[in-house]
C-alpha positions as CSV (number, residue, x, y, z in Angstrom):
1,X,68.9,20.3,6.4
2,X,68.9,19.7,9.9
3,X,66.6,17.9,12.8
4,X,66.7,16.6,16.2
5,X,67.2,13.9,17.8
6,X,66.0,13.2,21.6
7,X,64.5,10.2,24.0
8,X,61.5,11.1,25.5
9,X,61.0,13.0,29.0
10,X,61.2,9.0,31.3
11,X,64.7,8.3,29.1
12,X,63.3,6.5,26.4
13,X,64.1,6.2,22.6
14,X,62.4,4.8,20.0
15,X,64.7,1.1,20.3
16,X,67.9,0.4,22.3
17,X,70.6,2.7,21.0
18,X,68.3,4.6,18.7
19,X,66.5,7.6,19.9
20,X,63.5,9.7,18.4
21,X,63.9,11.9,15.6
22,X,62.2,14.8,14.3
23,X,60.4,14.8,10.9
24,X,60.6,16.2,8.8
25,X,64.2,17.9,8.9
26,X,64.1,21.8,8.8
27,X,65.5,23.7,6.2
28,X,67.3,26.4,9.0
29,X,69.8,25.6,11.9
30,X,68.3,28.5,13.7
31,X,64.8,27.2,13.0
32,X,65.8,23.8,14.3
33,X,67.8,25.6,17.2
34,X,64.8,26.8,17.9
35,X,62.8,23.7,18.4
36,X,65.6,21.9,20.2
37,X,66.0,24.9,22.9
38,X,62.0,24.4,23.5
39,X,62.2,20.3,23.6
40,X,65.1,20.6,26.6
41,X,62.7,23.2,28.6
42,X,60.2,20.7,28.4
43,X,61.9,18.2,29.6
44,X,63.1,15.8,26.7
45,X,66.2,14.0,27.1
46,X,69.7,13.6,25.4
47,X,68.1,16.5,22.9
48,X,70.8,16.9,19.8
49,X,71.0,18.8,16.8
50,X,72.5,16.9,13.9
51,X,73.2,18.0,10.3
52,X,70.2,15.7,7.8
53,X,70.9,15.0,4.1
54,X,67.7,15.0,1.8
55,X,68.1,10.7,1.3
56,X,68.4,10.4,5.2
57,X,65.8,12.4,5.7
58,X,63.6,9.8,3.0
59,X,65.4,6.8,4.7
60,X,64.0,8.0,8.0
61,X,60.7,7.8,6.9
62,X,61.2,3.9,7.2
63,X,63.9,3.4,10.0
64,X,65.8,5.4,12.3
65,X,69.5,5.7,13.2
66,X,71.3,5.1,16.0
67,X,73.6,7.8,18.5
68,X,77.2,7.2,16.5
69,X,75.8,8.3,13.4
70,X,73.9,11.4,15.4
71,X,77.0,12.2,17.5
72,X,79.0,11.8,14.0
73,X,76.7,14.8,12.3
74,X,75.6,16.6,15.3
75,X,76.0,20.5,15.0
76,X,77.6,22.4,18.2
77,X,75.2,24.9,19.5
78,X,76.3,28.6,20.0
79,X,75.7,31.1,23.3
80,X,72.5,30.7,25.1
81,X,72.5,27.4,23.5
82,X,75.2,25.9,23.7
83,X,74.8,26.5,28.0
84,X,71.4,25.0,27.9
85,X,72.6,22.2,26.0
86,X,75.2,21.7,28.5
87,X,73.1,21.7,31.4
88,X,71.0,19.2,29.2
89,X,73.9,16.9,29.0
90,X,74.9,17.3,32.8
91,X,71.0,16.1,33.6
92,X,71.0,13.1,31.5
93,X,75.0,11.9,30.9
């Protein structure tokens, strides 16, 4: 399972060190890929794509996790979008 994490289009997350997440996770990388490509056109921040076991996924239901545990499982992007997720990180790091 996979999902995304972001902060929203003005830089903000859901708490201090703990952005947004998507729910629920999708099933496909290229699915969530997918998603994630369309989030950074529109303008969403710090967009990343980060591997999402089935009890995280029920745990995030109630809380949220913070960018070292994202960052820990995030999944590298390939061709187009691994370049948009560059420019992504250029915009916002």
């Amino acid at each position: 399972m996979y999902t995304i994490a972001y902060l929203e289009k003005n830089g903000k997350g859901f708490a201090d060190n703990c952005p947004w997440i998507v729910m629920p996770p999708f099933e496909t990388l290229a699915g969530c890929q997918q998603d994630a490509d369309k989030m950074i056109r529109q303008g969403y921040q710090r967009v990343t794509v980060f591997r999402c076991s089935s009890s995280l996924a029920r745990l995030l239901e109630e809380t949220t996790v913070c960018w070292d545990y994202i960052k820990r499982n995030q999944v590298r992007c390939a061709g187009a979008r691994a370049d948009l997720a560059q420019a992504s990180v250029r915009l916002v790091g």
